[in-house]
C-alpha positions in Angstrom: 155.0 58.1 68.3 154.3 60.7 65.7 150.3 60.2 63.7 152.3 60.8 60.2 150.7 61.9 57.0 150.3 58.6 55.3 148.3 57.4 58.2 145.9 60.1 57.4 142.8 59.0 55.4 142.0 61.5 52.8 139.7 59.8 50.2 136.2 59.9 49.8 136.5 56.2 48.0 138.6 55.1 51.1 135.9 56.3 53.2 133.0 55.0 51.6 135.1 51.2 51.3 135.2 50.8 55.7 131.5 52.3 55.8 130.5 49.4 53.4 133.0 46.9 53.9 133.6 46.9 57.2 132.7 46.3 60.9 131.5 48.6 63.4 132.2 48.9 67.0 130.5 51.1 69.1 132.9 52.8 72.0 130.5 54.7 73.9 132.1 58.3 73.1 132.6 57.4 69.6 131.8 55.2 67.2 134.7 53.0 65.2 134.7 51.3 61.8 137.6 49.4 60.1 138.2 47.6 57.4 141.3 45.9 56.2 143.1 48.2 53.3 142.0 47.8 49.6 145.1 46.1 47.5 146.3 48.8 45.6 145.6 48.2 41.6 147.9 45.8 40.2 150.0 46.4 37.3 149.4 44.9 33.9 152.5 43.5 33.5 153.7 41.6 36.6 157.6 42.1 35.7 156.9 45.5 36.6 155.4 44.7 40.4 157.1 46.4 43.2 158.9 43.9 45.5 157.0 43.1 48.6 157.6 45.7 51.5 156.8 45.8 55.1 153.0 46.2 55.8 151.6 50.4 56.3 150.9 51.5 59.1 147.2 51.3 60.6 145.6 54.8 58.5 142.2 56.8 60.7 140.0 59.3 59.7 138.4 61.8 62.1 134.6 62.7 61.7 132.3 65.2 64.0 129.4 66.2 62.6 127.5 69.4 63.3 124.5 67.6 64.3 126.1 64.8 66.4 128.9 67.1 68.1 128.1 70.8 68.0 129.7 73.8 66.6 133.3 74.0 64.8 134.6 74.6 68.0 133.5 71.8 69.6 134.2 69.5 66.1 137.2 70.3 65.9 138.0 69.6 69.9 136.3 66.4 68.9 137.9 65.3 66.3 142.0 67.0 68.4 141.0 64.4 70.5 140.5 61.4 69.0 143.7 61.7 67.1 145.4 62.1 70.2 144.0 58.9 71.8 144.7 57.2 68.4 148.1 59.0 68.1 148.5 57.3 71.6 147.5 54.0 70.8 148.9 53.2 67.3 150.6 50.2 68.3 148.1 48.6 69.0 146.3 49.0 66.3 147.0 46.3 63.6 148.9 47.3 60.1 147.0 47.6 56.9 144.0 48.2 58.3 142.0 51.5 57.9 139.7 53.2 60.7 137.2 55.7 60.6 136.4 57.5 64.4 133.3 58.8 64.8 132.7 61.4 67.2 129.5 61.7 69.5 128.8 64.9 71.7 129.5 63.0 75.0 133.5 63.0 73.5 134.1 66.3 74.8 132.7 65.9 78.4 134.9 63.0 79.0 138.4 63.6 80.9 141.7 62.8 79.5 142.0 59.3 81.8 138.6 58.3 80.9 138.9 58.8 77.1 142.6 57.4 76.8 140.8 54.1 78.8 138.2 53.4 75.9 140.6 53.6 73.8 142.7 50.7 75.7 139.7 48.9 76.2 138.6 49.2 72.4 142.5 48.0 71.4 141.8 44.8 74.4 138.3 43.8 72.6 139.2 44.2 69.2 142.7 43.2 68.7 143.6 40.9 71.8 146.9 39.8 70.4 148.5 43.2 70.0 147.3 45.2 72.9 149.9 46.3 75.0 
């Protein structure tokens, strides 16, 4: 499965919302926060409501600071990687509900097996009901 651009997160707002909003889970590697999605702004008059559609798709962002991961190079190996993993995972991952990866310096050291499993595992703890 494709990691489209709407599942992108882009927004500093949107950002800023999971850091305060909502949970953390620490993964070892990386560090993960999510926060179901802000309602979008309703309009004034409710004749003019959009009808109800399917729910989005789950939306990441992808951090690597300098200080936590290294160099460009290595932030942006970081940071290629987790959006693989989550590219990998998506399904699992529950719709309308926004994640922010956090990328430590151990990310890069770990193998392609080892960081695909903490992903699985971190799909098993978090969302039992749609891991695959």
């Amino acid at each position: 499965m494709r990691f489209r651009p709407e599942q992108h997160l882009r927004r500093q707002g949107d950002f800023d919302h999971i850091r305060n909003v909502g949970r953390r889970f620490d993964c070892g590697a990386f560090t993960v926060f999510y926060a179901p999605r802000r309602p979008p702004l309703t309009p004034v008059n409710t004749t003019d409501a959009p009808p109800p559609t399917a729910p989005a798709p789950a939306r990441a962002g992808f951090v690597a600071s300098r200080s936590a991961v290294g160099n460009a190079v290595a932030r942006a190996r970081a940071k290629r990687r987790l959006r693989e993993g989550f590219r990998a995972h998506q399904a699992a991952f529950p719709p309308d509900v926004d994640f922010i990866f956090v990328a430590r310096r151990s990310l890069n050291g770990l193998e392609h097996t080892a960081l695909q499993e903490r992903f699985s595992t971190l799909c098993r703890k978090l969302f039992p009901n749609r891991a695959a």
